[in-house]
N, C-alpha and C positions, 0 to 999 in steps of 0.2 A: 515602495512600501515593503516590508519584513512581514514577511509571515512564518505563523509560531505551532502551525500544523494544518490537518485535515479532519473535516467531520465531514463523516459517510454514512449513509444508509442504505444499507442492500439485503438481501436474500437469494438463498441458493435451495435450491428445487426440491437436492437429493443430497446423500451422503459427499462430501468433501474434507478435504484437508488441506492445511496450508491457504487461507485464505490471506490474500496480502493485498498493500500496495508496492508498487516500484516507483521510486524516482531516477531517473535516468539522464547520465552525463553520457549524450553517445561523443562529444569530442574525445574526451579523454576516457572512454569505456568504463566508466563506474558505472556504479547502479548501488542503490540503497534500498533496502525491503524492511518493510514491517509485517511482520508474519502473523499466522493465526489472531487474526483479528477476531472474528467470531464464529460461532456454532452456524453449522450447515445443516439446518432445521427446517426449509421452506419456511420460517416469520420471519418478519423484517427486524431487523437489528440497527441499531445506532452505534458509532463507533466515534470516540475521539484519539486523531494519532499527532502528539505532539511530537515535532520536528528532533528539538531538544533529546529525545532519548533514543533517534535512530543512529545504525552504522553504517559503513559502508557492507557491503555485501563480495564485492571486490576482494581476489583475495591479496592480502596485502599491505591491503586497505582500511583494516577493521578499527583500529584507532586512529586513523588519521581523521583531524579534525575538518567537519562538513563542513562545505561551502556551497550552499544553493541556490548561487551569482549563476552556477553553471547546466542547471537541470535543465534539459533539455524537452522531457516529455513524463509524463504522470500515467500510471499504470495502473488497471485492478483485475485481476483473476484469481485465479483458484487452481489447484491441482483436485482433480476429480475424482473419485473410487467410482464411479458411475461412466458407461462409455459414453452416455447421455447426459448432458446436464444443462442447468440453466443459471445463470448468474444474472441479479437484476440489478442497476443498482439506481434509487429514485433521487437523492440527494448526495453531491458533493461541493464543498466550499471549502475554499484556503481561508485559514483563519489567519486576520491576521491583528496589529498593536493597536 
């Protein structure tokens, strides 16, 4: 099956930035990120991240065209301004055709 993105649902406690996902080729060491997804507000937030308009993150890699025959693992965090923080997240689904 082809899948055409991610819809997320999370919340984050305290102040943040850069909230993302990673998709990750650890064969071949890429990684692909979708960056500030949403406000780090403590409410929950919906997100759709279609596949179609991510990069590579890799440097090198930035236009070479994705192949996600090879992702290895799916990632979600955050870079924190808080030494404390919480990241929740209640829904994730690969969308797919």
């Amino acid at each position: 099956k082809k899948f055409k993105g991610i819809v997320m649902r999370a919340r984050i406690a305290k102040s943040a930035s850069n909230v993302m996902v990673m998709l990750v080729d650890d064969h071949n060491h890429h990684e692909v990120w979708a960056n500030d997804l949403y406000a780090a507000d403590g409410a929950w937030h919906s997100v759709y991240v279609p596949f179609d308009g991510l990069r590579y993150h890799t440097p090198g890699m930035q236009n070479a065209p994705l192949d996600y025959s090879f992702i290895d693992m799916i990632s979600v965090g955050c870079a924190s301004r808080s030494r404390d923080n919480l990241l929740e997240v209640s829904h994730f689904y690969l969308v797919g055709d």
